[in-house]
C-alpha positions in Angstrom: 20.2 3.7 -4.1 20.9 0.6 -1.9 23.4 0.4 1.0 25.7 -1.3 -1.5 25.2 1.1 -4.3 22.5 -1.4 -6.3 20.4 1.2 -7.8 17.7 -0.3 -9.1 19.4 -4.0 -9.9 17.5 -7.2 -8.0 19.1 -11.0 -8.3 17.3 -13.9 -7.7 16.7 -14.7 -4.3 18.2 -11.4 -3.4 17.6 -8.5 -1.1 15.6 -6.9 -3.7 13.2 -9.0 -3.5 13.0 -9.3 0.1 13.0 -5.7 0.0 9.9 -6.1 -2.1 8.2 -8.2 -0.5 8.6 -6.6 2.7 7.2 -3.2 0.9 4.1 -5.4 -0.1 3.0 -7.1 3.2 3.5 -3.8 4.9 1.6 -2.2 2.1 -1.1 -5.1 3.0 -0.9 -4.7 6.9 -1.5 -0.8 6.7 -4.9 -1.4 4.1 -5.8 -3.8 6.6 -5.1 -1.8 9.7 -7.6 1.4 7.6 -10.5 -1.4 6.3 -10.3 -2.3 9.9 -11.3 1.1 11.9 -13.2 2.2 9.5 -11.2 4.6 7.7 -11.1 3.7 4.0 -13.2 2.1 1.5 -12.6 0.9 -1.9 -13.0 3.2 -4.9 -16.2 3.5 -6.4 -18.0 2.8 -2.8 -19.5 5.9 -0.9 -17.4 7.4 1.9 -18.4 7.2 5.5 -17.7 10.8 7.6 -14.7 8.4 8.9 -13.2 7.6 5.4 -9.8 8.8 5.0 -8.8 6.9 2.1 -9.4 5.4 -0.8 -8.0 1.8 -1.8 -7.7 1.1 -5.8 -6.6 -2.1 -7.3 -4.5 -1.4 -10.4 -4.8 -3.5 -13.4 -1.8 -5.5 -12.2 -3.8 -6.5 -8.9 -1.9 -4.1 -6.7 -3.8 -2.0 -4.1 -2.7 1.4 -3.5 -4.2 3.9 -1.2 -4.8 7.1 -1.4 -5.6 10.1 1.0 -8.9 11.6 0.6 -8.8 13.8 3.1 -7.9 13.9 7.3 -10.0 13.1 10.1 -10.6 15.2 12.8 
């Protein structure tokens, strides 16, 4: 639930959508961050001892991640 009780409801222009777009470029910044040390790689591709997740584009061209494991 919002801090104005929305649950769930998003106008035009509103901060739903700004809340969603901020969700995605943070989303984008943290794949981007992981691709960049090293520490993920898409599915399907062989993991490196460094891999600690797995990026997947959905069939709606999202990316999701997902934790294969920790690194030590």
């Amino acid at each position: 639930m919002g801090a104005h009780g929305d649950k769930g409801q998003k106008g035009i222009g509103g901060e739903g959508e700004q809340s969603e777009d901020a969700e995605r470029r943070a989303t984008e910044k943290f794949i981007s961050d992981l691709l960049a040390r090293g520490e993920a790689v898409f599915e399907g591709e062989e993991p490196t001892p460094r891999t600690t997740h797995v990026i997947k584009r959905e069939d709606d061209g999202r990316l999701t991640v997902r934790r294969l494991r920790f690194f030590r």
